[in-house]
C-alpha positions as CSV (number, residue, x, y, z in Angstrom):
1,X,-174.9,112.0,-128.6
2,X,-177.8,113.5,-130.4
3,X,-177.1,116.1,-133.0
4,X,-179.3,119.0,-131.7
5,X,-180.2,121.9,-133.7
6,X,-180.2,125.5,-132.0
7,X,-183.6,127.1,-131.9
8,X,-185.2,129.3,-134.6
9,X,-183.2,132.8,-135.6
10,X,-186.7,134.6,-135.1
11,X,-187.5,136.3,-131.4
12,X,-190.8,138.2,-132.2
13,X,-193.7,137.3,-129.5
14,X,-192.0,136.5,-126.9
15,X,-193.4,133.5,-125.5
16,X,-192.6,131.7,-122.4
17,X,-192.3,128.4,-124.6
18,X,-190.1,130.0,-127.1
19,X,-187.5,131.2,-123.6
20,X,-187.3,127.7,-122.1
21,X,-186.8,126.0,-125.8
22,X,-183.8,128.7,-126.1
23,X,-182.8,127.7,-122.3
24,X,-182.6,124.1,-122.5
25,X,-180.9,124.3,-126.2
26,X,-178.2,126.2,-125.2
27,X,-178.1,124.4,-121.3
28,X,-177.4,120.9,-122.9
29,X,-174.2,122.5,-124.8
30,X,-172.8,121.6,-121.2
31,X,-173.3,117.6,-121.5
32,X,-170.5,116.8,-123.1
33,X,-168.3,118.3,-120.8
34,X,-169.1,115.4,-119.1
35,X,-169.9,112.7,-121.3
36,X,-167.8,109.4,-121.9
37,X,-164.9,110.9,-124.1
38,X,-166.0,107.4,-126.3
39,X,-169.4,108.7,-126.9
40,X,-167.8,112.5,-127.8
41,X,-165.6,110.8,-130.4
42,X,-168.5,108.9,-131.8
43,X,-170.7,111.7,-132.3
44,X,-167.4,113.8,-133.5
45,X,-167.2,111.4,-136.3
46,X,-170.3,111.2,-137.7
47,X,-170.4,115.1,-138.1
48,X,-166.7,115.2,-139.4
49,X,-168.5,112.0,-141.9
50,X,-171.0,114.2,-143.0
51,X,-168.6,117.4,-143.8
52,X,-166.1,115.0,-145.7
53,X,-169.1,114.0,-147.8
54,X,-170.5,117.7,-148.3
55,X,-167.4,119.0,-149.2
56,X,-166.9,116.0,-152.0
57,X,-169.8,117.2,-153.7
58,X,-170.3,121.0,-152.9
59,X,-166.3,122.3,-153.0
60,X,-164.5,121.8,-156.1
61,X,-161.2,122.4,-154.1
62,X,-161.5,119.8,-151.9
63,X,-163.1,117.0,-154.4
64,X,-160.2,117.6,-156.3
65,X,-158.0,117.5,-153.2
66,X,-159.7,114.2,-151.5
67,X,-160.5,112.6,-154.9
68,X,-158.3,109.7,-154.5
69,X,-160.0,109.4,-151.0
70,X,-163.1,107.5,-149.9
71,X,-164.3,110.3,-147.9
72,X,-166.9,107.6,-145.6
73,X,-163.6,105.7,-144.7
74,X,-160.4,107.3,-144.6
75,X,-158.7,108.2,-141.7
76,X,-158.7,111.6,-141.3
77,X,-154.6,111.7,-141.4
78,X,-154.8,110.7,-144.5
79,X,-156.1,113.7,-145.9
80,X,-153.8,116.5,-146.9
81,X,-153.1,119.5,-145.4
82,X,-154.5,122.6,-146.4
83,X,-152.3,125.8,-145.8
84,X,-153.7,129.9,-145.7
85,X,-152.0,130.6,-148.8
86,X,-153.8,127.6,-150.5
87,X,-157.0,128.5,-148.9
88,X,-156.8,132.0,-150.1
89,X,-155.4,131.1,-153.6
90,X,-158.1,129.1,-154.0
91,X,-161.0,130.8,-152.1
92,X,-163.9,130.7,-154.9
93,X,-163.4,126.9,-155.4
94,X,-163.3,126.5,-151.6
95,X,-166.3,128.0,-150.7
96,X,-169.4,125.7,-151.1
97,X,-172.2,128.5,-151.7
98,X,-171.7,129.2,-155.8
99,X,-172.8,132.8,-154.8
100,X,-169.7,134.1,-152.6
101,X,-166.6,134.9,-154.4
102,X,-163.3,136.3,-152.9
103,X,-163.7,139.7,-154.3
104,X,-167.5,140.0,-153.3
105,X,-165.9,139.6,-149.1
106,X,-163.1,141.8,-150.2
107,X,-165.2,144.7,-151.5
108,X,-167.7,143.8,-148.6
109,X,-165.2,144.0,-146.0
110,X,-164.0,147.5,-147.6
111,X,-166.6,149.1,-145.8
112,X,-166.3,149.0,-141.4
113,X,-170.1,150.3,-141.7
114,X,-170.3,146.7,-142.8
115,X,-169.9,144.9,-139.9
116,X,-173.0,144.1,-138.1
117,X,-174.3,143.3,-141.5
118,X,-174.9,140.3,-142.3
119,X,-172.9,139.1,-145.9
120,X,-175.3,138.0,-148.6
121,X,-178.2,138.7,-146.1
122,X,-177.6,135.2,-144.3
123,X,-173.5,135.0,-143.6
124,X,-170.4,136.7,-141.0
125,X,-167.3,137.7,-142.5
126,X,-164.1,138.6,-140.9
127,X,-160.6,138.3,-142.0
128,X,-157.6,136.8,-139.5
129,X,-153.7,137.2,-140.0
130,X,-150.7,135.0,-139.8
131,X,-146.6,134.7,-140.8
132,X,-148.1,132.3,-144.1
133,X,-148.9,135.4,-146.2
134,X,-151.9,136.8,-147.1
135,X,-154.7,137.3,-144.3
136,X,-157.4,134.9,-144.5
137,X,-160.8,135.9,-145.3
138,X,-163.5,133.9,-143.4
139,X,-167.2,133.7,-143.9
140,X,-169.2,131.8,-141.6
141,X,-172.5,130.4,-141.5
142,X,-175.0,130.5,-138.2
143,X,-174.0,127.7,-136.8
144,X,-170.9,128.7,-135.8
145,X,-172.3,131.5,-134.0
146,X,-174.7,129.4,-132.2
147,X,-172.4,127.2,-131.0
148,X,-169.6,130.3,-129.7
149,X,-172.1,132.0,-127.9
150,X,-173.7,128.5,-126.2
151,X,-170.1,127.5,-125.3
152,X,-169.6,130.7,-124.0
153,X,-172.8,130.5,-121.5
154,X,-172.2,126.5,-120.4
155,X,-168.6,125.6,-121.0
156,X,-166.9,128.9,-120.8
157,X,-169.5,129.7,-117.9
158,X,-167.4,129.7,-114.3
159,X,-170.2,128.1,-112.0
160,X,-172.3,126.5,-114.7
161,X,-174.0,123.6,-113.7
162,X,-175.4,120.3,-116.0
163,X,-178.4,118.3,-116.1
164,X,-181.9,119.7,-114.9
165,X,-179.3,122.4,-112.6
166,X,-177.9,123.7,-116.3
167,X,-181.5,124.4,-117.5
168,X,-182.3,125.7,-114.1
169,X,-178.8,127.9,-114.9
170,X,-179.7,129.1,-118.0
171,X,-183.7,130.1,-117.2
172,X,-181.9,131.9,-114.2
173,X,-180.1,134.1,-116.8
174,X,-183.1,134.7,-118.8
175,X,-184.1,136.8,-115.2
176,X,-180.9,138.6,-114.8
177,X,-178.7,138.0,-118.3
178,X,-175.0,138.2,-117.7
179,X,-173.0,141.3,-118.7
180,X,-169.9,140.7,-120.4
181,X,-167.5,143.5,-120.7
182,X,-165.2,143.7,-123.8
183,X,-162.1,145.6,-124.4
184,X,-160.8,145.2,-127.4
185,X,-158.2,147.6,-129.4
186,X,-160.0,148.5,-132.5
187,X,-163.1,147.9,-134.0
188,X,-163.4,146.5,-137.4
189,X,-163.8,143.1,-139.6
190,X,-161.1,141.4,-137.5
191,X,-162.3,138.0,-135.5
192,X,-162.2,139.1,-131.6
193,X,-164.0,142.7,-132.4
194,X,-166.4,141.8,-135.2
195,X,-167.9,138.2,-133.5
196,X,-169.5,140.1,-130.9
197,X,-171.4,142.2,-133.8
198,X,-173.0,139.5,-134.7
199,X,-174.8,137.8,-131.6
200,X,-177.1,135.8,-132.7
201,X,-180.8,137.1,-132.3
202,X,-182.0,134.9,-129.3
203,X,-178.4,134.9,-127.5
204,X,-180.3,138.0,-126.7
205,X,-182.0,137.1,-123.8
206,X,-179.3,135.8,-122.7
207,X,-176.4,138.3,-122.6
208,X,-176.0,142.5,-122.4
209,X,-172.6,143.4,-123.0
210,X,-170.1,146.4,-123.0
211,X,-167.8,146.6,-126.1
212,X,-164.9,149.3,-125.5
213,X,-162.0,149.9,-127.1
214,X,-158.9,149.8,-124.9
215,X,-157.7,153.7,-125.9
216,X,-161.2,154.8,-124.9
217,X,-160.5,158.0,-122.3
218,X,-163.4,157.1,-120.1
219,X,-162.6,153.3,-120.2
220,X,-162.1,153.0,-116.6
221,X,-165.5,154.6,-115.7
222,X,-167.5,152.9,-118.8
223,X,-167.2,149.5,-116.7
224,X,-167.7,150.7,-113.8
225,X,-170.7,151.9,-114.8
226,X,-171.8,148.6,-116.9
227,X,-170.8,146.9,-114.0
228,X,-169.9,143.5,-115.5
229,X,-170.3,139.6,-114.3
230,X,-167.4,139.0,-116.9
231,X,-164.4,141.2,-118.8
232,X,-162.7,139.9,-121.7
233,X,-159.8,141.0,-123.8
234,X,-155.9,140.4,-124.5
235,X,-153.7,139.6,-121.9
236,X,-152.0,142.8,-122.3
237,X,-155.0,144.9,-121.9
238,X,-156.0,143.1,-118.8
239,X,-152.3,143.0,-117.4
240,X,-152.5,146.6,-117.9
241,X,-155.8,147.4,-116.9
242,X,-155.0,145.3,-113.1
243,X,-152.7,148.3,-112.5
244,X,-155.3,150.3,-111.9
245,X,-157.4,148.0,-110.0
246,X,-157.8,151.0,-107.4
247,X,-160.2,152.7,-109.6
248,X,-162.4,149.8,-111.0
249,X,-165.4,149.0,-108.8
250,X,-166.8,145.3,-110.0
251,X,-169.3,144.2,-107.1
252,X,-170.8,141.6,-109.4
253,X,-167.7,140.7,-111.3
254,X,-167.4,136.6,-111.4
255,X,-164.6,135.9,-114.2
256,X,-161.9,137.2,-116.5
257,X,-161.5,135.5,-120.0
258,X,-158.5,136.2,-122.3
259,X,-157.7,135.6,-125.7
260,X,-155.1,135.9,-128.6
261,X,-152.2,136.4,-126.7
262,X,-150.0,133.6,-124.7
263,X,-151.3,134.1,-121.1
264,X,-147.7,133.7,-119.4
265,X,-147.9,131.9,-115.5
266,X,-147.0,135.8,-113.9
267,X,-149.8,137.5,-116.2
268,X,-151.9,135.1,-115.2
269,X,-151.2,135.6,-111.3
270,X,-151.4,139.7,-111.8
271,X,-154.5,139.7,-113.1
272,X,-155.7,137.2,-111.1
273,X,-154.8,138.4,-108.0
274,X,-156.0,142.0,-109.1
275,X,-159.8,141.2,-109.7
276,X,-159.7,138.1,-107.5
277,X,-161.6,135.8,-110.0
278,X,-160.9,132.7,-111.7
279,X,-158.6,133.6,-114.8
280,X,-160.0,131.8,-118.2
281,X,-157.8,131.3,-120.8
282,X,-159.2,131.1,-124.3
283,X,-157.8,129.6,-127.0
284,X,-159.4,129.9,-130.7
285,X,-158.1,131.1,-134.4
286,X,-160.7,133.3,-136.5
287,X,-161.2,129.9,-138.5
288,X,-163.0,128.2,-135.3
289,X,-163.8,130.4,-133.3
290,X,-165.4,128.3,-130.5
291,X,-162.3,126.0,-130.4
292,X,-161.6,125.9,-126.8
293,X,-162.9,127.3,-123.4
294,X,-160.7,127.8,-120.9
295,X,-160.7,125.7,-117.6
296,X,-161.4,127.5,-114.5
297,X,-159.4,125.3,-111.9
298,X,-156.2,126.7,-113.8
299,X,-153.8,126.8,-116.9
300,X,-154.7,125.5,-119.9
301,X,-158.2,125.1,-121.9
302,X,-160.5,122.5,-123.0
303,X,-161.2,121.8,-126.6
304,X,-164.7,121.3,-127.8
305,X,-164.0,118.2,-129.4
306,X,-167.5,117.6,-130.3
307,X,-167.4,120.2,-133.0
308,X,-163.8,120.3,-133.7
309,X,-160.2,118.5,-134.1
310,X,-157.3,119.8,-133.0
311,X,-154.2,117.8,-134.4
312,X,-151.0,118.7,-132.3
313,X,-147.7,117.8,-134.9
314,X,-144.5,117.6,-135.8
315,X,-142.7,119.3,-138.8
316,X,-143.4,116.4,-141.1
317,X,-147.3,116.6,-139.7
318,X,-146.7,113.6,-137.7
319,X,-148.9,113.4,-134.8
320,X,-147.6,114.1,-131.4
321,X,-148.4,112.4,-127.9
322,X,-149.8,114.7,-125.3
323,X,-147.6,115.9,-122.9
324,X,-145.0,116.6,-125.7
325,X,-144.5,120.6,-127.8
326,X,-145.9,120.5,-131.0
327,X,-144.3,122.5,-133.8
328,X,-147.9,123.4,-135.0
329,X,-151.6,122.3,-135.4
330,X,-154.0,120.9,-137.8
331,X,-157.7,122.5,-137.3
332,X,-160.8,120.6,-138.5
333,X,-164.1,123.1,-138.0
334,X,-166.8,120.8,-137.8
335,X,-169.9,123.5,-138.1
336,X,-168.4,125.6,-140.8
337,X,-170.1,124.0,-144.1
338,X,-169.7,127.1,-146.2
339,X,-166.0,127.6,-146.0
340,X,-164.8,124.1,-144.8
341,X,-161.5,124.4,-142.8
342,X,-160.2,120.6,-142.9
343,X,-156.9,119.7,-141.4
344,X,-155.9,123.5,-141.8
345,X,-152.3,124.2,-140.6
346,X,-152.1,127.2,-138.3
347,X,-148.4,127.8,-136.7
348,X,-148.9,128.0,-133.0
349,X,-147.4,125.4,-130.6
350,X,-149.0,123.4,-128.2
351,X,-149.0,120.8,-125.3
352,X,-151.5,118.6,-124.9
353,X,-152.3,117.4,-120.9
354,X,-151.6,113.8,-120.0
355,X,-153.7,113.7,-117.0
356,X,-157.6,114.1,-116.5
357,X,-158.6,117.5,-115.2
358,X,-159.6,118.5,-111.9
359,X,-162.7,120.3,-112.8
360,X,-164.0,117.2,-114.5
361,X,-164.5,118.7,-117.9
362,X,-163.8,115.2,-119.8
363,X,-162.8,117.0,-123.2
364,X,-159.1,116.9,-124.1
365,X,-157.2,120.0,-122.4
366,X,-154.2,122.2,-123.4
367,X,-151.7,122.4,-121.0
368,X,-149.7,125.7,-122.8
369,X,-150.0,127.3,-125.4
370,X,-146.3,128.8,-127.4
371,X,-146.2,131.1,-129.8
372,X,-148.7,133.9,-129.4
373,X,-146.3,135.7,-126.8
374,X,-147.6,139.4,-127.2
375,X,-145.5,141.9,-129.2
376,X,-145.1,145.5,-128.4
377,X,-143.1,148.8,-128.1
378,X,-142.6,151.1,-125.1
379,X,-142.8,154.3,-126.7
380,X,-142.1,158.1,-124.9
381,X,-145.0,160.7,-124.5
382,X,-145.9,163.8,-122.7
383,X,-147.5,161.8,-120.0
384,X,-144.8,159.0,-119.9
385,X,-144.5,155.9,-121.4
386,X,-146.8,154.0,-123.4
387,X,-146.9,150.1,-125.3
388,X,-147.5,150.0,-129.0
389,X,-149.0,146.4,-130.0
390,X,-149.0,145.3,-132.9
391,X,-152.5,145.7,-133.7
392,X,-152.2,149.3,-135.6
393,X,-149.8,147.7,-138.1
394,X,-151.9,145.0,-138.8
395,X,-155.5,146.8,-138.9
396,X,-153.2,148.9,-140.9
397,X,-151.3,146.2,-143.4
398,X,-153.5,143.0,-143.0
399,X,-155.9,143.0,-145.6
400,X,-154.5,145.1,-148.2
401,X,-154.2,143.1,-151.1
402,X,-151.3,144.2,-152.8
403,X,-149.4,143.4,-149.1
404,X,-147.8,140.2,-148.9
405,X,-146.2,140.8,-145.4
406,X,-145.1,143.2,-142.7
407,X,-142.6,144.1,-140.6
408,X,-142.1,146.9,-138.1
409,X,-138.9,147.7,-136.6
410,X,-138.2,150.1,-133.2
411,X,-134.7,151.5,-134.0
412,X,-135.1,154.7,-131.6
413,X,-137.6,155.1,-129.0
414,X,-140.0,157.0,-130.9
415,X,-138.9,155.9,-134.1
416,X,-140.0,153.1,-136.2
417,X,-139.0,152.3,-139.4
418,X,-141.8,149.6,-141.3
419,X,-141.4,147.4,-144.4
420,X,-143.6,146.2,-146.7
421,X,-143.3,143.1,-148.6
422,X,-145.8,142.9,-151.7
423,X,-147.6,139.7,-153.5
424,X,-145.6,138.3,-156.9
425,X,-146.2,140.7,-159.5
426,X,-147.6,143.6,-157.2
427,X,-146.2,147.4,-155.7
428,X,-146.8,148.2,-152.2
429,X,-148.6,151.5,-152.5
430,X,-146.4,153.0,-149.6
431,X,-148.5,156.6,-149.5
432,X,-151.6,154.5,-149.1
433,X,-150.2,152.3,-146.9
434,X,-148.6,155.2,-144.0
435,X,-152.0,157.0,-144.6
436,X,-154.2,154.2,-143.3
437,X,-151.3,153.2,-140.3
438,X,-151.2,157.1,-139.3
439,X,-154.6,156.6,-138.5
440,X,-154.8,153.5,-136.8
441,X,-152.1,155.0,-134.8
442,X,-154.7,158.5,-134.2
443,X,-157.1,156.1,-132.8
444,X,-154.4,154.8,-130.3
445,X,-153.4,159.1,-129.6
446,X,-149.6,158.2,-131.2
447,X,-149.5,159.3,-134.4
448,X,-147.9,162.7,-133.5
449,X,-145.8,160.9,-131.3
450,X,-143.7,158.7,-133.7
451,X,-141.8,159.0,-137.0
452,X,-142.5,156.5,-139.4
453,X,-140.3,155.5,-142.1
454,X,-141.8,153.1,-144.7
455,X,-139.7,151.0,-146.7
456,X,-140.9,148.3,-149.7
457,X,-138.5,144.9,-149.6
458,X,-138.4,142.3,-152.3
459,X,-138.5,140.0,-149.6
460,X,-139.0,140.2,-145.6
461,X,-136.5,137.1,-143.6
462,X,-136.6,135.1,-140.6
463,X,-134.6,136.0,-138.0
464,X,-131.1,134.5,-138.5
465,X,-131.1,133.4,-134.6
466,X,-134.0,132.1,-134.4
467,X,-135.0,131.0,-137.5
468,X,-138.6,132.2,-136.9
469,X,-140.2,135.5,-138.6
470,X,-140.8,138.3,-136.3
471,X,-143.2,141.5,-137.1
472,X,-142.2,143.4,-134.2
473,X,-138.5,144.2,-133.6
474,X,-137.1,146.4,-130.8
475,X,-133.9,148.1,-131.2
476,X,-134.1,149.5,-127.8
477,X,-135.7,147.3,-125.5
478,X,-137.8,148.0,-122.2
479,X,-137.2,151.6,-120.6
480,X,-134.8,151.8,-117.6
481,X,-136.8,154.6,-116.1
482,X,-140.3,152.3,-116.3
483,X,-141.7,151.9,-113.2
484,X,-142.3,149.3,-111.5
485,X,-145.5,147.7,-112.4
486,X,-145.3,148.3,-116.0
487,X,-141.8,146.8,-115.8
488,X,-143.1,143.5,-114.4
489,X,-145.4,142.9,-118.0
490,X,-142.8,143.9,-120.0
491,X,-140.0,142.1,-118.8
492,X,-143.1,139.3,-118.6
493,X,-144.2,139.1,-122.0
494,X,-140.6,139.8,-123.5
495,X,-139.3,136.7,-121.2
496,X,-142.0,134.7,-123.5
497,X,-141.5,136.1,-127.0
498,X,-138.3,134.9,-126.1
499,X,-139.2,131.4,-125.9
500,X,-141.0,131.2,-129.1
């Protein structure tokens, strides 16, 4: 498989050659959906060959790391693991460009006015979260983008077609681009708001789209009125949002995709059944964006295992045979030559599928997905009850630097008490701290609702039970009096926090 390059950044004049280079660039993304898996591996390979040799001589964390390694024929188990903490310990020696440096992104990212700008003049930056510690901070080069936003027109495309049909496909969208409608909870340097800031130039042509947050008053009516072929968001925005399918009008509506959050089997039926589309199910980290695209004859997603490797394993990073749970993943990003992810341990749990799939996309598939079951709060107001996600305590916490760790706690309806664990040798400025959550919580209309209580803790633990760390705790539970549809995603998504 040919190692294509995607077509020139620039999009002044216009020109009918210029269109159909873009078209058939991004249309043959779609071949190796179908390829001979031997041919995928091959070419996966040769570009994970080329990264291994890059990063020997570019990274000075990672020649040190692989220097008892012959990068051109090692297997890539052999290779250690690299965790978020060492990542972000050791961010200026990861980093391949001499020119970025950890507290250039942080004093970058300082600034939301900052997001559609590119870092450097020539790089994306976002940062990401996790139960390891510190958030990570991420900076991208173009290729990454390209590849997202291809995936997402031929892989993630319901109805897609390959071959001569896929450029035929893709010049079809240059006439009438598709419109992709995004709901997302809060703007800002965080990977699922900021990567649709940064569309790259000629991705232009391709795609209008809708970016609304999820407390916006006139949400309802702003997609109406944009009138999408696809909508995108959390599972428990869209859960939500299917209750009030009654006022939505989507004539041209032909999928739903959904990220971040486990998409549990009765979610998945709700929303299905309530825009009567085929249900996507995305599954990515801010570290590789373009990981997977869902499949669109079911559960599950395909990972695009031409420009990544997913490694499901055991505790002892052991490798383990699909149809079995994995108690976490390795993540190899293939594209990303400026801040090389290699064998990169992320915490979710996954199932591999045994079995081809039915909609004949040869790349491997997940089957499920455990351990991103969606955390919230019902909370009381004037106009009944409302869920609190997490998202306000961690656009909040997440990239303070002083913050090692969080933890919010419901131990009254409206009351939460939240505790703040700080890095070795460091004070959580608690003032600082409740001023920025009071306003993340404006944004969502709650801050007058709620009283906060913040608390600094030498040290935040797992749950004794469980033996797993949990950022959202309810005291209380799930309202008696919540009526019946909202009762049906809470008990949903509190059935599968339960099994994680």
């Amino acid at each position: 498989m040919k190692d294509t390059l995607p077509p020139p950044q620039s999009s002044h004049g216009g020109n009918l050659l210029r269109c159909i280079e873009r078209s058939y660039w991004t249309g043959a993304q779609f071949r190796a959906t179908r390829a001979d898996p031997r041919k995928v591996l091959l070419a996966q390979q040769k570009r994970l060959r080329d990264l291994l040799q890059t990063v020997s001589v570019r990274s000075a964390y990672y020649r040190e790391k692989f220097r008892h390694l012959d990068v051109r024929k090692a297997e890539l188990a052999e290779f250690p693991v690299t965790t978020k903490a060492e990542m972000m310990a050791h961010f200026d020696q990861v980093v391949t460009d001499p020119a970025i440096s950890r507290a250039g992104v942080e004093e970058f990212i300082e600034d939301s006015r900052n997001v559609p700008v590119p870092f450097l003049g020539k790089y994306s930056v976002s940062h990401t979260s996790g139960s390891q510690g510190q958030p990570t901070l991420i900076v991208q080069n173009q290729r990454v983008l390209d590849l997202l936003f291809a995936f997402q027109m031929t892989r993630g495309h319901h109805g897609h077609r390959g071959g001569f049909m896929g450029l035929i496909d893709a010049l079809c969208i240059l006439c009438e681009p598709t419109r992709l409608a995004v709901v997302i909870n809060q703007q800002g340097f965080f990977p699922s708001a900021w990567v649709w800031k940064r569309l790259p130039q000629y991705m232009h042509a391709f795609m209008k789209f809708l970016f609304v947050p999820a407390t916006d008053p006139d949400l309802v009516s702003k997609i109406n009125d944009f009138s999408p072929n696809v909508l995108s968001s959390t599972p428990t925005t869209l859960d939500l949002l299917s209750l009030k399918i009654d006022q939505l009008r989507l004539p041209k509506l032909r999928q739903v995709v959904t990220w971040s959050e486990t998409l549990t089997v009765p979610a998945r039926r709700r929303i299905g059944e309530a825009f009567r589309v085929p249900v996507m199910d995305n599954y990515a980290a801010g570290e590789c964006m373009f990981l997977t695209n869902g499949c669109q004859s079911g559960p599950g997603a395909h990972v695009n295992a031409d420009w990544a490797i997913l490694e499901v394993v055991d505790e002892h990073y052991n490798p383990v045979p699909p149809g079995e749970l994995g108690h976490k993943v390795l993540l190899t990003n293939l594209a990303n030559t400026v801040q090389p992810f290699i064998r990169y341990e992320i915490g979710d749990r996954l199932v591999m599928a045994k079995e081809p799939c039915e909609c004949g996309n040869r790349m491997p598939r997940i089957e499920k997905i455990v351990g991103r079951a969606a955390d919230f709060f019902w909370v009381r107001t004037g106009t009944g009850f409302r869920p609190l996600t997490a998202y306000p305590f961690q656009h909040a916490f997440d990239y303070r630097r002083e913050v090692r760790e969080w933890q919010a706690e419901q131990v009254e309806r409206n009351s939460i008490v939240v505790r703040l664990e700080a890095i070795p040798g460091a004070v959580p400025d608690l003032m600082a701290a409740r001023k920025k959550l009071e306003e993340r919580l404006a944004l969502v209309g709650l801050r007058d609702e709620l009283d906060i209580r913040m608390e600094s803790v030498p040290r935040l633990m797992t749950d004794a039970h469980t033996a797993k760390f949990r950022r959202m705790i309810s005291r209380v539970g799930i309202p008696e009096d919540l009526d019946g549809g909202l009762r049906d995603v809470a008990e949903d998504f509190a059935q599968a926090a339960a099994t994680v």
